[in-house]
Backbone as CSV, one residue per row, in Angstrom:
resi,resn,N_x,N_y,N_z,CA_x,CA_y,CA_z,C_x,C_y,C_z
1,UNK,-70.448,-26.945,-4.929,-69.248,-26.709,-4.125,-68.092,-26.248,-5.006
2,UNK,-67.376,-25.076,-4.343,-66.442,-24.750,-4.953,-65.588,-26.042,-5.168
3,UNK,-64.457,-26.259,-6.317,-63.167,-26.549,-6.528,-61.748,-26.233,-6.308
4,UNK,-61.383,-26.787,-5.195,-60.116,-26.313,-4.766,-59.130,-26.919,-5.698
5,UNK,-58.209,-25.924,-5.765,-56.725,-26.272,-6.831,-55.454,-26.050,-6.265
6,UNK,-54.340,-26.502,-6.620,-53.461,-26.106,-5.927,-51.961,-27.157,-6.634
7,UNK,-50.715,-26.877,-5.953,-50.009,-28.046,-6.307,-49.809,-29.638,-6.005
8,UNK,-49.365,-30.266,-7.062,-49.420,-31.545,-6.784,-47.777,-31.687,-5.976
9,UNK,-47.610,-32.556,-5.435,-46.583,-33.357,-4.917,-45.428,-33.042,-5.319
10,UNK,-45.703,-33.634,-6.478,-44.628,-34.007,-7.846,-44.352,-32.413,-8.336
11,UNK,-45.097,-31.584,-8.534,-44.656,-30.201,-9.020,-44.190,-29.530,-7.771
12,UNK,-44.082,-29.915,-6.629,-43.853,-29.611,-5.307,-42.151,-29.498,-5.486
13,UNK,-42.253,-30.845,-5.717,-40.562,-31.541,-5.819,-39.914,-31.056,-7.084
14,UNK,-40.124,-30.801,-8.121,-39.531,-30.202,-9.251,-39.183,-28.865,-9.075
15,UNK,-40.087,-28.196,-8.088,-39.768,-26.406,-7.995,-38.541,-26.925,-7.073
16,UNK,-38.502,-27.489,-6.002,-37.297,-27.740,-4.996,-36.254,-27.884,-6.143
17,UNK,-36.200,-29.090,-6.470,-34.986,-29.280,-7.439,-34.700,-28.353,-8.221
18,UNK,-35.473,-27.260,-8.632,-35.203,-26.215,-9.719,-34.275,-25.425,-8.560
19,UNK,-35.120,-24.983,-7.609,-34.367,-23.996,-7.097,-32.699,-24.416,-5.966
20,UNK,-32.645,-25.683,-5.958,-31.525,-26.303,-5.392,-30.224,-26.257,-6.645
21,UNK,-30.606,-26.576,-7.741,-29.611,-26.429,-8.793,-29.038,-24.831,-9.139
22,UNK,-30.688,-24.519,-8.636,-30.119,-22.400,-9.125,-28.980,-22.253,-7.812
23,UNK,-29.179,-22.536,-6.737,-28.501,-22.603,-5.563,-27.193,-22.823,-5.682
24,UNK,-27.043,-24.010,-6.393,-26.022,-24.861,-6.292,-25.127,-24.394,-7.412
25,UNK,-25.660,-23.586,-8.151,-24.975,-22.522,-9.049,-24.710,-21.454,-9.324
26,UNK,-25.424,-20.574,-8.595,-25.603,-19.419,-8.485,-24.785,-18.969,-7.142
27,UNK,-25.369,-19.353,-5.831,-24.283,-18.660,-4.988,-23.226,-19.234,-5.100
28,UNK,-22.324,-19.646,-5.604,-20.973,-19.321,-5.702,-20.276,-18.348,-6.135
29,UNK,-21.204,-17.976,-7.462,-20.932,-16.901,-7.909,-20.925,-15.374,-7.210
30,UNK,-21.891,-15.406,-6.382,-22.039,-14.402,-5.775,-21.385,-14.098,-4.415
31,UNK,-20.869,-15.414,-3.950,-19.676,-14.988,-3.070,-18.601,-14.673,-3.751
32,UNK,-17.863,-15.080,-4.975,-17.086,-14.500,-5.408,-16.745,-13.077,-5.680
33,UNK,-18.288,-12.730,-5.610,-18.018,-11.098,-6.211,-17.332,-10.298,-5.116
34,UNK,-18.007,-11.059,-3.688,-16.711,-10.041,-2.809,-15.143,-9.934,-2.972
35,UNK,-15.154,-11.176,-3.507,-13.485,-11.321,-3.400,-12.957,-10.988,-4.837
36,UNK,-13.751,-10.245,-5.657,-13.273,-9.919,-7.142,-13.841,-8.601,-6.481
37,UNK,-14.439,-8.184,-5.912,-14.665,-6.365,-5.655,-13.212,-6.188,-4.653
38,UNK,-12.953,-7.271,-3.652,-11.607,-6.446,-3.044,-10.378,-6.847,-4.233
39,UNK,-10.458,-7.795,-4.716,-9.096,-7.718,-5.753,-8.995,-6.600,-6.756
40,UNK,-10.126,-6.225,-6.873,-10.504,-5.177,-7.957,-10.097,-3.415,-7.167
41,UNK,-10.820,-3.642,-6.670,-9.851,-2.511,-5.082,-8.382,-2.807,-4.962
42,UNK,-7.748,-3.606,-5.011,-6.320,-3.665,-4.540,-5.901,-3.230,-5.826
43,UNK,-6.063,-3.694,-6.693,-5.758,-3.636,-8.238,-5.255,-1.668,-8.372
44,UNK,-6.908,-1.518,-8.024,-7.056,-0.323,-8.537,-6.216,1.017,-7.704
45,UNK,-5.812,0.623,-6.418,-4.978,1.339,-5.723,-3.426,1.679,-5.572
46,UNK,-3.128,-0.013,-5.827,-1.971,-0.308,-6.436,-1.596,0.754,-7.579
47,UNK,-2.445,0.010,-8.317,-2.395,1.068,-9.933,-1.984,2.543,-9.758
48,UNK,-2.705,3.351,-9.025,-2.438,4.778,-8.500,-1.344,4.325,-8.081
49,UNK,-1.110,4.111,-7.037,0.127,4.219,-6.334,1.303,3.792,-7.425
50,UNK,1.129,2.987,-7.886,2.183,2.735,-9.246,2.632,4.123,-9.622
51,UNK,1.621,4.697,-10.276,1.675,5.867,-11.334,2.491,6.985,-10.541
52,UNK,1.875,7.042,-9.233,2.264,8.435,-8.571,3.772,8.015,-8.209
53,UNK,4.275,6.877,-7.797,5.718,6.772,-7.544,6.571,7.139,-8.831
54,UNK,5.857,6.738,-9.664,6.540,7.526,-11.230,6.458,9.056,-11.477
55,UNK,5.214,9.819,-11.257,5.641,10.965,-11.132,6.499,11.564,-10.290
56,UNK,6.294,11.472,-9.242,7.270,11.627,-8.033,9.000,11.500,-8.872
57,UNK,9.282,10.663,-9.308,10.105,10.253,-9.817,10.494,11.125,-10.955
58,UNK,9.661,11.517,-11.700,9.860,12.096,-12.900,9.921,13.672,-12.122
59,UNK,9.193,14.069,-11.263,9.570,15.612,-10.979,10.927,15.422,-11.173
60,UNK,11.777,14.216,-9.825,13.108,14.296,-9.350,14.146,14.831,-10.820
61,UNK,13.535,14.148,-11.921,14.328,14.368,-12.671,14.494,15.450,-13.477
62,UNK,12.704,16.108,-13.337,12.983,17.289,-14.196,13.360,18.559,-13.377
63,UNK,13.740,18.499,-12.100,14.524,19.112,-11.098,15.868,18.869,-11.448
64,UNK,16.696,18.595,-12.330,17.954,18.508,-12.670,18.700,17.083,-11.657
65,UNK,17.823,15.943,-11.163,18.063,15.004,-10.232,19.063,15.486,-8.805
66,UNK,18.512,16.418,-8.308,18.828,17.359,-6.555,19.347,16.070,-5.772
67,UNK,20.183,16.516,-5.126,21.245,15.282,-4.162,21.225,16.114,-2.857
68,UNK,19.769,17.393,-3.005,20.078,18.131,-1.533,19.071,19.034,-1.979
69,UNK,18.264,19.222,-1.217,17.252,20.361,-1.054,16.701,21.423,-0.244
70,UNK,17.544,21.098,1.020,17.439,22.426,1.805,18.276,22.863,2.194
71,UNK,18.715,24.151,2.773,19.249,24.804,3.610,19.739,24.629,4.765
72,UNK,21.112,24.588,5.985,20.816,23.868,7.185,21.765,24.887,7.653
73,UNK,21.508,25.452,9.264,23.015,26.347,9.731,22.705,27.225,9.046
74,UNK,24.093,27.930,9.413,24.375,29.568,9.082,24.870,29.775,8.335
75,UNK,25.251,28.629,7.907,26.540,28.403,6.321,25.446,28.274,5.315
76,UNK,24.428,27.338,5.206,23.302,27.276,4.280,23.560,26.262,3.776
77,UNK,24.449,25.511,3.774,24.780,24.248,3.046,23.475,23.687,2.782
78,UNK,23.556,22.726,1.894,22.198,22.051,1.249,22.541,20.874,1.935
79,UNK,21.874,20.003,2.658,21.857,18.868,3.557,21.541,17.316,2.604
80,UNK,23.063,17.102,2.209,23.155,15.908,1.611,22.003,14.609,2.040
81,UNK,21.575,14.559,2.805,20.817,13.147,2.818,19.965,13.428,2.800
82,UNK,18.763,14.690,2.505,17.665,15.321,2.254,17.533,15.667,1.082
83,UNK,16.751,15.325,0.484,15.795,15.399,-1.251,14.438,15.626,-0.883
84,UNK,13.722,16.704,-0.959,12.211,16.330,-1.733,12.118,17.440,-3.043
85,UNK,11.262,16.596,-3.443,10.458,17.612,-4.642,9.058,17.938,-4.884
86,UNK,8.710,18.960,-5.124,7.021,18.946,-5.202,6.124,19.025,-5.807
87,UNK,5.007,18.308,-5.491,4.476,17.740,-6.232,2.993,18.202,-5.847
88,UNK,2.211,19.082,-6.452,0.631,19.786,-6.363,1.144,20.333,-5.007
89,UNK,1.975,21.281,-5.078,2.513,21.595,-3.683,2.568,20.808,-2.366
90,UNK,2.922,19.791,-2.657,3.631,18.541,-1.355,5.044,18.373,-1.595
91,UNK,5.704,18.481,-0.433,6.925,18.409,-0.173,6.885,16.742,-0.232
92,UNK,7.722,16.645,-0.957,7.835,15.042,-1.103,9.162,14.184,-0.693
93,UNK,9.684,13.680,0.027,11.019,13.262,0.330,11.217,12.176,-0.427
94,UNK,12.123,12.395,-0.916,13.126,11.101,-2.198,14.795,11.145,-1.604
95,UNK,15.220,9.503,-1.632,16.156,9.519,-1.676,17.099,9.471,-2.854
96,UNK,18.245,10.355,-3.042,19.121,10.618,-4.269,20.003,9.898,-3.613
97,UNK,20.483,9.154,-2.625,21.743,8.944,-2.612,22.324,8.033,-3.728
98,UNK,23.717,7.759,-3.575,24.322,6.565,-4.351,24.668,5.190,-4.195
99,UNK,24.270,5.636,-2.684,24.424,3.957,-1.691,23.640,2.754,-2.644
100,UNK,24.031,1.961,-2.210,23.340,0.810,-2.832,22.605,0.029,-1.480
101,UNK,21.296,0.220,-1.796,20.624,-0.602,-0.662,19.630,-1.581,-1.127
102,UNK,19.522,-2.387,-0.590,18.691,-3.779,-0.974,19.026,-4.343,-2.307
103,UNK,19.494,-4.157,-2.910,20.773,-4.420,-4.119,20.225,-3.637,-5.251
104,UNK,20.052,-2.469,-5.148,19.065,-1.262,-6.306,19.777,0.331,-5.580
105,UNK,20.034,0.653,-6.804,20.546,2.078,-6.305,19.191,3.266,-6.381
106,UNK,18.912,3.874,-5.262,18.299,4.812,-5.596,18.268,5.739,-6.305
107,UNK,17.328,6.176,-6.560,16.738,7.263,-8.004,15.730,8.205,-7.884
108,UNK,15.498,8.758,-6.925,14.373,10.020,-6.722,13.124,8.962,-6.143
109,UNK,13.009,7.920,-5.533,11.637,7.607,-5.510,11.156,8.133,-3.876
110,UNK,10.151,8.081,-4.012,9.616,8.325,-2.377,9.535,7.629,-1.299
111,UNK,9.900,8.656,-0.797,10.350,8.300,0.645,9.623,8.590,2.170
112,UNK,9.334,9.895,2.079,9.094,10.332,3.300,8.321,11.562,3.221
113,UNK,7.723,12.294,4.587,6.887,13.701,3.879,7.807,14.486,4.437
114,UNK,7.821,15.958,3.839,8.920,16.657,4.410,7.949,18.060,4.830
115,UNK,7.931,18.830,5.596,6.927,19.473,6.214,7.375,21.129,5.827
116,UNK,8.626,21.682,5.710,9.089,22.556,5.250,10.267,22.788,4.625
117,UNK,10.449,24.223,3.691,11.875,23.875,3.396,12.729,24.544,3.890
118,UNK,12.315,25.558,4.561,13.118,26.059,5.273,14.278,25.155,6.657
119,UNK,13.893,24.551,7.106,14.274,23.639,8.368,14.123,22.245,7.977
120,UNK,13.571,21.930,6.360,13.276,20.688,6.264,13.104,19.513,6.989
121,UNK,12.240,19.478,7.802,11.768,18.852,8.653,11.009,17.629,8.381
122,UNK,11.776,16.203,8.354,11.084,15.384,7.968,9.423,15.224,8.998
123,UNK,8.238,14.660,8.343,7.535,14.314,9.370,7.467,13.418,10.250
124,UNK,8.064,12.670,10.308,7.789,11.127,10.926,9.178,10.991,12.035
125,UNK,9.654,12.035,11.556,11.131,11.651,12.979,11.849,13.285,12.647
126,UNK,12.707,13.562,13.778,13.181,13.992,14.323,14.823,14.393,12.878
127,UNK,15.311,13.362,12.321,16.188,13.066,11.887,16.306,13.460,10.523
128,UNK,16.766,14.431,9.819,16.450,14.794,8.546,16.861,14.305,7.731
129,UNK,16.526,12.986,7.439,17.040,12.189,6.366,16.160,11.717,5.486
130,UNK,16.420,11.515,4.184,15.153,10.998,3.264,15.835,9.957,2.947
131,UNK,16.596,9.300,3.220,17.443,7.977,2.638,16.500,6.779,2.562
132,UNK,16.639,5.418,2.208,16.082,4.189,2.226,16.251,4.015,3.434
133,UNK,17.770,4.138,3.764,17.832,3.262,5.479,16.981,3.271,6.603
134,UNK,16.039,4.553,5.992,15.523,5.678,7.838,14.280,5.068,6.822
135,UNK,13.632,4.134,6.523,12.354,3.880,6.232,12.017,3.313,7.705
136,UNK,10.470,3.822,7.945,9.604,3.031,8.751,8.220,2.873,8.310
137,UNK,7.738,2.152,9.369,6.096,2.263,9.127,5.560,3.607,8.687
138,UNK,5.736,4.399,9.829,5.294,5.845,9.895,5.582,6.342,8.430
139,UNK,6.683,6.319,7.630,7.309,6.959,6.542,6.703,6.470,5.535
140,UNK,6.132,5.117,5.854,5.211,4.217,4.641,3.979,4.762,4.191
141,UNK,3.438,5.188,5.885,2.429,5.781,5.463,2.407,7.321,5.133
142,UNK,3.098,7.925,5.168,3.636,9.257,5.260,3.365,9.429,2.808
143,UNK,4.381,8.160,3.173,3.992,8.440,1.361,2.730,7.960,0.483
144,UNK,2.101,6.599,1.253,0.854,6.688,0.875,0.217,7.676,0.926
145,UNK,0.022,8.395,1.683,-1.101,9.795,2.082,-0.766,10.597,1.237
146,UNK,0.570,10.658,0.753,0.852,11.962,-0.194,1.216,11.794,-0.946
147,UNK,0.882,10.782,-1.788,1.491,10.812,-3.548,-0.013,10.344,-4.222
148,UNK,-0.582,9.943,-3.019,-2.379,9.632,-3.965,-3.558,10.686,-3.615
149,UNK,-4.006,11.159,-4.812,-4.701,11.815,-4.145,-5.917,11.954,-3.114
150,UNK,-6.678,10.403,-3.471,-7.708,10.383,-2.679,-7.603,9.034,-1.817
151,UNK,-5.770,9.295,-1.078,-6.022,7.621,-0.268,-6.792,6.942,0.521
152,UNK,-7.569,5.576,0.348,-8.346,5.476,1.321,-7.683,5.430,2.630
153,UNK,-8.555,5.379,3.697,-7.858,5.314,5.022,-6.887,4.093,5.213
154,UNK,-5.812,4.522,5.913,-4.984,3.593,6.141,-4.178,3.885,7.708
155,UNK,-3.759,2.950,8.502,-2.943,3.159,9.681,-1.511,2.533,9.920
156,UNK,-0.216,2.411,10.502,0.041,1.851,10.755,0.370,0.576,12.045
157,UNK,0.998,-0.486,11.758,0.470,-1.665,12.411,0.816,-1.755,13.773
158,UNK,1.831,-1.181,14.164,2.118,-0.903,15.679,1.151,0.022,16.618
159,UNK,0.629,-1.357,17.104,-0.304,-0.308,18.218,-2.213,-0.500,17.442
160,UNK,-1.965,-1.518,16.130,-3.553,-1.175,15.833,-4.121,-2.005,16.523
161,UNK,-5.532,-2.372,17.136,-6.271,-3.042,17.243,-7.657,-3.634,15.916
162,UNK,-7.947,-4.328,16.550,-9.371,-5.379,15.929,-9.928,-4.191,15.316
163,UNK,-10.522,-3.136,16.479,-11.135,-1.841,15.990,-10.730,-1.005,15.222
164,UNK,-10.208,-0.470,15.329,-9.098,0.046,14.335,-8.903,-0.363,13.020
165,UNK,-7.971,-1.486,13.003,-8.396,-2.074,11.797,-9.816,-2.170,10.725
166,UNK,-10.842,-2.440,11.546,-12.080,-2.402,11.035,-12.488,-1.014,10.405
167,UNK,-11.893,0.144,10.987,-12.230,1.519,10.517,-11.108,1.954,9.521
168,UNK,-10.074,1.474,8.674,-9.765,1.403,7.667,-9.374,0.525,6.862
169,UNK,-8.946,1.112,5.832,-9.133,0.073,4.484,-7.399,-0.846,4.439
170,UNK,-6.638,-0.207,5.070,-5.425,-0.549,4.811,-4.430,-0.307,6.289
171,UNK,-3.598,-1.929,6.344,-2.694,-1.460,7.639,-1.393,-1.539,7.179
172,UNK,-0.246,-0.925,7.288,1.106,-0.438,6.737,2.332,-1.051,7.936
173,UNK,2.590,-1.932,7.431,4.048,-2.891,7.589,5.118,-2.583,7.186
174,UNK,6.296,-2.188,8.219,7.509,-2.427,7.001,8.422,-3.651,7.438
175,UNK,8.910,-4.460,6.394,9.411,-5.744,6.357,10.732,-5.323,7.319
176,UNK,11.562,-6.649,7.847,12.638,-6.928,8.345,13.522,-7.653,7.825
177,UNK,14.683,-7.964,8.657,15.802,-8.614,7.958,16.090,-7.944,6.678
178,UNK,16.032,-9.514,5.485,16.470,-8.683,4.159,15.193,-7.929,3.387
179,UNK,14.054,-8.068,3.857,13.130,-7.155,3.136,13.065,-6.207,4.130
180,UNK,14.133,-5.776,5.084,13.693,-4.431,5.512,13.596,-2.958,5.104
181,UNK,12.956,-2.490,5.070,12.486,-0.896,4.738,11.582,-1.340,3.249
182,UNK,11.510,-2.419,3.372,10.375,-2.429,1.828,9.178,-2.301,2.870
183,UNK,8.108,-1.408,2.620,6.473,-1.012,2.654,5.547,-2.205,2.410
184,UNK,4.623,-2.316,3.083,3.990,-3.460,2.900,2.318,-3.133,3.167
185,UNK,1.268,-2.863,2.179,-0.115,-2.405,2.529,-0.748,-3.097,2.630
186,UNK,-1.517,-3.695,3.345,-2.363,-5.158,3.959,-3.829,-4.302,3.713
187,UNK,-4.530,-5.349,2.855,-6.011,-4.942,3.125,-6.821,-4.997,3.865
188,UNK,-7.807,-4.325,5.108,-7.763,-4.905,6.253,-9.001,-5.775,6.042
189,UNK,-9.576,-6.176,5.009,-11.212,-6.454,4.936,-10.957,-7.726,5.747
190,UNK,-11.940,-8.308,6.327,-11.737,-9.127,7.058,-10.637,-9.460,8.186
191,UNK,-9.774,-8.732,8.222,-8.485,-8.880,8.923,-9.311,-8.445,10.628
192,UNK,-8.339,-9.682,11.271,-8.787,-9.688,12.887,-7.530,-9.793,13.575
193,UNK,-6.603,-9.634,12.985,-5.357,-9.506,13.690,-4.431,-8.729,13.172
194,UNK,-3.469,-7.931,13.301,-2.470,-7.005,12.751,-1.489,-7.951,12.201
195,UNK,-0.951,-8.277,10.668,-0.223,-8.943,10.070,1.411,-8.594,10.172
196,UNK,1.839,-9.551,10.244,3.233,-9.414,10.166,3.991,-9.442,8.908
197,UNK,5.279,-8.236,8.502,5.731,-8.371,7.233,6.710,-9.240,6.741
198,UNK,7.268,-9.854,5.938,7.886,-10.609,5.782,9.456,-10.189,5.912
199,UNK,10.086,-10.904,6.556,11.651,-10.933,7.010,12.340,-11.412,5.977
200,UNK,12.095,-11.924,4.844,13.195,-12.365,3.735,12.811,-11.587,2.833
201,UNK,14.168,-11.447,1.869,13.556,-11.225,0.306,14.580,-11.618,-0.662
202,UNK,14.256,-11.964,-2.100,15.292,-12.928,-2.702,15.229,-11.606,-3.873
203,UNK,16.209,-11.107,-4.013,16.574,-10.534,-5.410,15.535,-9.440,-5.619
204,UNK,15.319,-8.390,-4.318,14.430,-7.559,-4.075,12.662,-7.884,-4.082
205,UNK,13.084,-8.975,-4.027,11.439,-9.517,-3.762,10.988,-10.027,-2.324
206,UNK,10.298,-9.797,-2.002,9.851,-9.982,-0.825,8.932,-11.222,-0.496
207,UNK,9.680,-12.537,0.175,8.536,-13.738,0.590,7.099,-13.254,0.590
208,UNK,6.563,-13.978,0.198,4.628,-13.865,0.380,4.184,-13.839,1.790
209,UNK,3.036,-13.440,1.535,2.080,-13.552,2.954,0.962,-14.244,2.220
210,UNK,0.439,-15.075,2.863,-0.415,-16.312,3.039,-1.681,-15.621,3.047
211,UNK,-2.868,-15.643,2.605,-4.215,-15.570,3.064,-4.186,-13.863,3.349
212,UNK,-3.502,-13.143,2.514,-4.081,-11.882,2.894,-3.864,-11.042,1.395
213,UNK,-4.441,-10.024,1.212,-4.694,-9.139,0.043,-3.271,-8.263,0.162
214,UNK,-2.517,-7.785,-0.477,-1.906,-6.428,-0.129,-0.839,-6.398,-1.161
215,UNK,-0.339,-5.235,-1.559,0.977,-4.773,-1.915,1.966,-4.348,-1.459
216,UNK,3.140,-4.327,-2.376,4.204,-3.373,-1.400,4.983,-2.931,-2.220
217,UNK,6.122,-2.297,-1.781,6.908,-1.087,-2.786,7.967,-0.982,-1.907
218,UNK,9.159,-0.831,-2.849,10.541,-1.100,-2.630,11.250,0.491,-3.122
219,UNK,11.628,1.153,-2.007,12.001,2.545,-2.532,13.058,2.817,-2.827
220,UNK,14.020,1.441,-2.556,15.160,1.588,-3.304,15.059,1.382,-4.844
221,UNK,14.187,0.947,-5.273,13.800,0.382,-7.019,12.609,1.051,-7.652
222,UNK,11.749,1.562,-6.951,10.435,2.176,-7.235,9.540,1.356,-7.797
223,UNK,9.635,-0.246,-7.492,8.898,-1.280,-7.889,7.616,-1.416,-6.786
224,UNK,6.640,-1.879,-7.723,5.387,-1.482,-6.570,4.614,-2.633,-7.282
225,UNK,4.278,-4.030,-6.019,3.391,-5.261,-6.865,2.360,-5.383,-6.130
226,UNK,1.471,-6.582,-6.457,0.161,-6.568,-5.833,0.206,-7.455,-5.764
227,UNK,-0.375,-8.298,-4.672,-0.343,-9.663,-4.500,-1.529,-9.963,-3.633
228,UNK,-2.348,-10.863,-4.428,-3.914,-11.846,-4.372,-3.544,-12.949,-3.831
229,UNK,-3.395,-13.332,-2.027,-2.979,-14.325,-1.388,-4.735,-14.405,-0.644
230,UNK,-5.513,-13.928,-0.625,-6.511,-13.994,0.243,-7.318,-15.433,0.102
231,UNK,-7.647,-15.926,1.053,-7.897,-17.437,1.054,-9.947,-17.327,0.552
């Protein structure tokens, strides 16, 4: 008669315990990696967006710093509250004024898209202004799209849904009260509800948001941070 072989009991229970400790050590690690691949994503977008608000910035200046860039009427006057400069041929809207807003004087940073120069036509409104004050959502995203070159998708938050959200990478807030007209980019990974931006800010900083990924950027200062709140 053949001899049957096989495991004992005891080597039964040692493979369990082997593989309960690999368990008990191992996936943690590997849930982490999602949340170090989206920090690593925010990081890395941020980063661009950093850089490009600096070029943007640096055209303004090697444009002799312009306090007016188009034409308006029959007179031709150059339309004081309108700046862009361009950039890989994008009309870029910056505010030059001297106002002091959110307690930072502006300096060429971006603002808004400007669609021509003839009629300089901001995109996002009606109103040809590139100032800080006339920031909105729309204008938030207006400069994401055009100072990076390969932005991932992004929308803004009025009007998104669950769905929506899910079909891009980023939803665009702009703060109220004293952080108003600061930009706010929410990561949507996991996001099931449209986030709200924060209404305070202390010394151009803007209160946190709780449990969510995102950056934001202050166009009166051209400061642009990243902030790892995701739970």
């Amino acid at each position: 008669m053949r001899r049957q072989s096989g495991f004992t009991i005891i080597e039964i229970i040692i493979v369990i315990i082997i593989l309960g400790l690999l368990a008990a050590t191992a996936l943690p690690r590997f849930l982490d990696v999602v949340d170090d691949a989206e920090g690593a994503s925010l990081e890395g977008v941020t980063g661009g967006f950093a850089t490009s608000v600096g070029l943007v910035r640096g055209q303004w200046e090697v444009a002799g710093r312009p306090s007016g860039s188009a034409a308006s009427g029959s007179t031709g006057a150059l339309q004081a509250n309108l700046t862009f400069v361009t950039v890989d041929n994008r009309r870029i809207g910056v505010d030059a004024s001297t106002a002091q807003v959110l307690g930072g004087f502006t300096r060429g940073y971006p603002t808004a898209g400007v669609t021509s120069a003839a009629t300089a036509a901001v995109v996002s409104g009606t109103a040809n202004n590139t100032q800080v004050a006339n920031m909105t959502e729309a204008r938030c995203l207006e400069v994401f799209n055009l100072i990076l070159q390969n932005p991932p998708a992004a929308i803004v938050g009025t009007g998104a849904t669950a769905a929506t959200l899910a079909q891009n990478k980023f939803v665009v807030r702009e703060g109220t009260g004293t952080a108003d007209n600061i930009c706010f980019y929410f990561q949507t990974a996991g996001m099931v509800a449209v986030p709200t931006a924060p209404a305070t800010a202390t010394n151009n900083v803007p209160a946190a948001v709780t449990g969510l990924n995102y950056f934001w950027y202050n166009p009166a200062t051209g400061v642009v941070n990243a902030v790892r709140n995701k739970a």
